[in-house]
N, C-alpha and C positions, 0 to 999 in steps of 0.2 A: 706901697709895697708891703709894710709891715704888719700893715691892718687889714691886709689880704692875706696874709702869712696867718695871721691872728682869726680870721675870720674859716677858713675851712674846717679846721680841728673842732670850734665850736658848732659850726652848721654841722655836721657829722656826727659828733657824739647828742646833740639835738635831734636830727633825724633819727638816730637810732633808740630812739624814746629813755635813754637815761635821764637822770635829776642830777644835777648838780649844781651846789649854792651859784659858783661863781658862773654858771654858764645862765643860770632864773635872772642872775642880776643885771643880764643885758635882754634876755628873752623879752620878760615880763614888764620891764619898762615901756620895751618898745611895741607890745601890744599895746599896755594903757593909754600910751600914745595915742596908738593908731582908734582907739574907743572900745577896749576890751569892758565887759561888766564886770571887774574886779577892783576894790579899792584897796587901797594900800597895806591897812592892818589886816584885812584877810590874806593878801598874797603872803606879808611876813610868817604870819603865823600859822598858814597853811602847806605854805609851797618853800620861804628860804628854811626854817625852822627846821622841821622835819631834814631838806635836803642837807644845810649844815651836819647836823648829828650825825645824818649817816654818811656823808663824809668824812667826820670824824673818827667815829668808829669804824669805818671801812680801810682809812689812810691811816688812822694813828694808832688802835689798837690791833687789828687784822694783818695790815704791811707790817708793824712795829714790831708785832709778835713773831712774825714766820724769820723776820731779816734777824730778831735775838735768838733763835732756834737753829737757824743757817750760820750763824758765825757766834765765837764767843769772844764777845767783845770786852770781857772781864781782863782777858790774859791779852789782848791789842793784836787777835788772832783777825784777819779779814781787814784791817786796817790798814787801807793804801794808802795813807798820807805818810806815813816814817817810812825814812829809809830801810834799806835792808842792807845789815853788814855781813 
């Protein structure tokens, strides 16, 4: 069940020709598997590398910046964790 849960979101954003690290890190094993011509340190440094980064800067910088612009989290404005009295 939960590896079927697990399994569409990635077949799906795969189909729809994105990169990303965590979805290459089951793709691309499971070609080499099956007898892709790619060996290991090329896929690292070709395919997780690049797709890491831009994950990062897509998620950490780009998300991170729009969510400190959206809320000011200086003054614990936006923040649902504390009560409100």
């Amino acid at each position: 069940g939960k590896l079927i849960v697990l399994h569409f979101p990635l077949m799906m954003y795969t189909i729809c020709g994105f990169e990303h690290a965590l979805t290459n890190m089951v793709v691309v094993p499971l070609g080499i598997a099956y007898g892709a011509q790619v060996n290991i340190g090329q896929w690292l440094l070709t395919n997780i590398l690049p797709a890491a980064l831009g994950n990062a800067i897509g998620g950490g910088l780009i998300i991170g910046g729009i969510e400190t612009l959206l809320f000011n989290w200086d003054k614990g404005e936006g923040n649902t964790n504390e009560m409100q009295h």
